[in-house]
Each structure stands twice: as C-alpha cells, then as structure tokens.
C-alpha positions in Angstrom: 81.2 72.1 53.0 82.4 75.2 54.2 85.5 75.4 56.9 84.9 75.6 60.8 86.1 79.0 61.7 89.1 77.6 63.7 90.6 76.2 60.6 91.3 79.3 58.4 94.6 80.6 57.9 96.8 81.1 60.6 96.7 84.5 60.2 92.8 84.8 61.1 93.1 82.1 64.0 95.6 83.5 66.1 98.6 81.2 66.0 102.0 81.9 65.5 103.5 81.4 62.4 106.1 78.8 62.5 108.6 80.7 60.4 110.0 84.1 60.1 110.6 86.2 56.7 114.5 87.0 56.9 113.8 90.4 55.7 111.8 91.3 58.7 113.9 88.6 61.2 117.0 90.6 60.9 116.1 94.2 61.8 113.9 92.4 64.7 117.4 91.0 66.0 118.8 94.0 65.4 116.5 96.0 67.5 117.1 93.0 70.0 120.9 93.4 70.0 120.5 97.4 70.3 118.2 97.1 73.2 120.2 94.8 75.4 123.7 95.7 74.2 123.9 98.5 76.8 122.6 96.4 79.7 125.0 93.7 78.6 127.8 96.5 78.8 126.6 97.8 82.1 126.7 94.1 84.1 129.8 93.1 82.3 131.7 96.2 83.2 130.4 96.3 86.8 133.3 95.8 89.2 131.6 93.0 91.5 134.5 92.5 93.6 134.2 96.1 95.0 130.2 96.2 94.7 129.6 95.6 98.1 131.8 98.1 99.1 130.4 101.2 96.5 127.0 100.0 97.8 128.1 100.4 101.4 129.4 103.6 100.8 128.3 107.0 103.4 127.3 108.8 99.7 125.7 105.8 97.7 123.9 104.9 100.8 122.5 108.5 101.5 121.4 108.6 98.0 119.9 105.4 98.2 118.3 105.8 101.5 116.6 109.4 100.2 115.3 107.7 96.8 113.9 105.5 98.4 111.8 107.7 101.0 110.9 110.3 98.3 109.7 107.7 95.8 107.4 106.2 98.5 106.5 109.4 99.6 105.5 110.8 95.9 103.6 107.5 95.6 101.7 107.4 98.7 100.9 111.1 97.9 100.0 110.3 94.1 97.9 107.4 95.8 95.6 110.5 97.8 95.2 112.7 95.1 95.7 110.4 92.2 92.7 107.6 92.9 90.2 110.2 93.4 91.2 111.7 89.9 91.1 108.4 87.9 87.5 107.5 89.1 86.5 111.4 88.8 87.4 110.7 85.2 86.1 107.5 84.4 82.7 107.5 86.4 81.8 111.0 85.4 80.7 113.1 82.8 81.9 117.0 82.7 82.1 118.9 79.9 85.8 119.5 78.8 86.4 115.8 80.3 88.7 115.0 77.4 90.9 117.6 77.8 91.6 117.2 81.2 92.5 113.6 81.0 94.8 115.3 77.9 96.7 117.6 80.4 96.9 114.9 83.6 98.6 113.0 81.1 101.1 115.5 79.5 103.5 114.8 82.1 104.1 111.7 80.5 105.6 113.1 77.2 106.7 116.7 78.9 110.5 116.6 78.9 111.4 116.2 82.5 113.2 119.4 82.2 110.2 121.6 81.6 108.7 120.2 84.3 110.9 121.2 86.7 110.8 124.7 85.1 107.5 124.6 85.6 107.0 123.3 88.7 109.9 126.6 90.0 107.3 128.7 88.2 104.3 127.5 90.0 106.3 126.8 93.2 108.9 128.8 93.7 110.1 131.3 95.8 108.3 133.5 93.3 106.3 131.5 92.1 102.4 132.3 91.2 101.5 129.7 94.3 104.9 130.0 96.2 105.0 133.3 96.6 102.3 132.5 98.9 103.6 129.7 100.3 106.7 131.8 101.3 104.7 134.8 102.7 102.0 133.5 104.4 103.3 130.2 106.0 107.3 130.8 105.5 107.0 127.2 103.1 110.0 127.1 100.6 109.6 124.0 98.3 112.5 124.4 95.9 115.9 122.9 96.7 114.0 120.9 99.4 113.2 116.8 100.3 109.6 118.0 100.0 110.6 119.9 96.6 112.1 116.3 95.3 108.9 114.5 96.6 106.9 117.3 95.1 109.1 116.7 91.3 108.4 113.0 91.3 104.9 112.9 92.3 104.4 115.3 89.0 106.0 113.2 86.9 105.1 109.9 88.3 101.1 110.5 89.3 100.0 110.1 85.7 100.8 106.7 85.4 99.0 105.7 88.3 95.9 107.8 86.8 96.0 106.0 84.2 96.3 102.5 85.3 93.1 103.2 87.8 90.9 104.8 85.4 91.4 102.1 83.0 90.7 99.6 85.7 87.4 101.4 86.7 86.0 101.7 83.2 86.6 98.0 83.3 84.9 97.5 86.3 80.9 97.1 86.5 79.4 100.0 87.8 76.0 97.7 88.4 77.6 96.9 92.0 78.0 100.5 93.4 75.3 101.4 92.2 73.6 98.4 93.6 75.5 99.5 97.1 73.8 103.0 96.9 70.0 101.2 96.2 70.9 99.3 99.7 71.7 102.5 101.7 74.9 102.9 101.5 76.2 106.8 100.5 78.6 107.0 97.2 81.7 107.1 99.6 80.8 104.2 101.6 80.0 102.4 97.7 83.3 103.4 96.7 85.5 102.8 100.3 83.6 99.3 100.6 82.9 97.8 96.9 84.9 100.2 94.1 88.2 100.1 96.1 88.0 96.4 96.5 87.1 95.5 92.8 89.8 97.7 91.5 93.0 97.2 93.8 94.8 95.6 91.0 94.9 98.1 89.6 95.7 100.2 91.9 98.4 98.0 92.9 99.8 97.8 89.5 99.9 101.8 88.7 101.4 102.4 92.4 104.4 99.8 91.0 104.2 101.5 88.0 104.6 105.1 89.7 107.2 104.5 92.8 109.5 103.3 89.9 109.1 106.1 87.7 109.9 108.0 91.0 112.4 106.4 91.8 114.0 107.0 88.5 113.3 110.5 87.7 116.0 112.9 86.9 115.1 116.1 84.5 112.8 117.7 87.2 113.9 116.7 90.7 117.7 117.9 89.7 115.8 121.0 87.9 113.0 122.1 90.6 115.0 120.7 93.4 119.1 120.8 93.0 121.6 118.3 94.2 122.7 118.8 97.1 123.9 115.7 99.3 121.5 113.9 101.4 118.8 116.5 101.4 118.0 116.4 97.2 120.7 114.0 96.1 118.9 110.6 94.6 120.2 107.7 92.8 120.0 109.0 89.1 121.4 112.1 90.1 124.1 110.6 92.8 124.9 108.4 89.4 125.3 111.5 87.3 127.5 113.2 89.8 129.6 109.6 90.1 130.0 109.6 86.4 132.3 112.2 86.5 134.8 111.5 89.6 133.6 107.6 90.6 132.6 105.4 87.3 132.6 102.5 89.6 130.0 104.4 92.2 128.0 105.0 89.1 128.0 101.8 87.7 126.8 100.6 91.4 123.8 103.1 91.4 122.7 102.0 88.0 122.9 98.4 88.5 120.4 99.1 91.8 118.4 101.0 89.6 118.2 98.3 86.8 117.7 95.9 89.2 114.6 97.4 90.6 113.5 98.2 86.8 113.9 94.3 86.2 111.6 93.8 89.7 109.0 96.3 88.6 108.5 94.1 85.5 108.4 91.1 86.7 105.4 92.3 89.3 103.6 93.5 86.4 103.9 90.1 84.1 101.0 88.8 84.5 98.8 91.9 84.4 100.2 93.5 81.1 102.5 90.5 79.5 100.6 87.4 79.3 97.9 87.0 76.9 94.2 87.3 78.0 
C-alpha cells in the first residue's frame, strides 16, 4: 500500500531536520558570528553613562530632529507619487512595462554616490531641470532641506514601489472591477475598495522606505552637503563625529540601530513568519 503524501521524507514534507551536517553548521555560525560581531562591538563599546547626555546634545539633537523631518517628508512624498506608480505597474499593460519597473528599481542597486551625482545633474544649479528651476522660479535644490528630502525620496521610493505592486498583483481585481459595474468611476474604485484591500502593504513599504530614508548617506551628503542643521542628518552627523567625537558617533549609531531593530520587528509578521 502506497504512503500517504504526508509521510515521505522530511525533505518533501516540509519539516525541519532535526540535525545539522557539521560541514555546513560551521560556516552557518560563522556567518552568524560575522553578522553580529559588529553590533556586539557597537553596544558594548557605547558609553551609557554619558548617553543621555551625547543624545541631549545642541548638534546630535539637530541632526536627529532634521532626519527625522526629512525621512517623513521623503516618505509622505514617495507615498503621492510612489502608490500611483505601483498600481500603474501592476494593473496595466504598456508596452516597455518591464523596463520601467527595471529602472524604478535601479535605485535599489545604484551606489548611493551616483545618485547623488545624478540627481546634481538633473537638479542642479545647471542642471538639465534645474537650470529651470533656478531661472524661472529662483528654486535652488542642491545643498538645501528640500535637496536632502529630494536625495532620500530617490533612493527610498523604490522600496515602497515595490512592496505596493506586489500587494496589488496579490489583490483580486474582481472587486474594482465589480465597484466600476455599480457606478463607481476607477478613482472612486481605487480611493474606496483598492486602497483599503492593499494598506498593508502600503503600511509595510512606507516602514520600509522612512527607514531607508532615514539611513541614507551616499546621495544626501553628495546632492545635498553637510552643513549643520540645514543638511546634516544622523549618518552623516555620525560620520562627522567619527573623526572629533567617537562617543557622539557611537550615540547616533545606536539611535539608528535602534530604529533598524524597530523597523523589523513591525515587519515580522508580514515578511518573517511562515504563510
């Protein structure tokens, strides 16, 4: 009599195997050990008797205060431009579809770097947009608040993209389409049912992009300089720190681990527990 399907190996049920090969159990604790070595270093070596004061600080305080505004700024903006691109992708059909999808997600492996050298081409002072910027409404962009929000939103609109059109191509398309059938214009369909069915998502990629924001370095400190409490955010403040004030530094990056260790834990059970 042949097996029920549930009793083959282990390997074809699912289930963990209750024992590990050394061969492959080493490296793995390796990898562990290299992965959390630095964080180890960083809380051991963080001066918590002085903490409060380094967080307290006029400088660490501007710098925290100005990440904070930019990186919900570049969100909320990602959120306005960003939505409306996810479901153009996933709930239409255009030729050359594939290739933009390809290019709003080369941020994600540009070097931060030739972002910002990109973003001073497009929007700098002599820029192929910011020339016009300059002469027709006097707008300067580089060097600016607006130029940091402007550096993160590139860099961190992408993952928000991505998280929405992947909710959306998950979603059933059956109920706006049963919305339009009722009356109700494709806006209305998508303000009142596709916004509704998908916020998770939406929720998830806006976590997802206010912490890249709130991290990013390469561009902002490329497109946008450092100059205190006009362009000076935490990774940069922490760069800057490095060199005169380790303990300022090692204050900054414990803030910004600890909001690394937040934005993980809010997105557990959407991308770490099983289905």
């Amino acid at each position: 009599m042949s097996r029920p399907a549930g009793t083959l190996e282990s390997g074809r049920t699912g289930t963990r195997p209750r024992t590990v090969p050394l061969p492959l159990l080493l490296p793995a604790l390796l990898g562990l050990a290299f992965l959390l070595l630095p964080l180890m270093a960083l809380l051991i070596r963080t001066p918590w008797s002085t903490l409060p004061d380094q967080l307290t600080s006029p400088g660490v305080w501007q710098a925290l205060r100005l990440s904070l505004v930019c990186a919900t700024a570049a969100t909320a903006l990602s959120l306005v431009i960003g939505v409306p691109l996810a479901w153009l992708l996933a709930r239409t059909d255009f030729p050359g579809r594939g290739l933009v999808r390809a290019l709003v997600t080369l941020p994600l492996v540009l070097p931060p770097v030739v972002g910002g050298v990109a973003l001073l081409l497009a929007f700098g002072r002599n820029g192929v947009v910011g020339q016009w910027l300059d002469a027709w409404f006097g707008i300067t962009l580089p060097f600016t608040t607006t130029g940091v929000v402007i550096a993160e939103t590139f860099v961190a609109m992408p993952f928000l993209v991505i998280s929405v059109e992947g909710t959306l191509r998950a979603a059933d398309p059956r109920y706006e389409e049963a919305a339009t059938t009722l009356g109700a214009s494709r806006l209305t369909a998508f303000r009142r049912v596709t916004l509704p069915l998908i916020a998770p998502g939406i929720a998830a990629g806006s976590v997802l992009a206010w912490a890249r924001a709130l991290g990013e370095f390469g561009a902002t400190i490329t497109f946008a300089g450092n100059f205190p409490d006009r362009t000076q955010t935490m990774p940069l403040a922490v760069y800057l720190a490095l060199q005169n004030d380790p303990a300022a530094a090692i204050a900054l990056s414990l803030v910004l681990l600890t909001v690394s260790i937040a934005v993980l834990a809010a997105l557990r059970d959407r991308w770490m527990t099983p289905s």
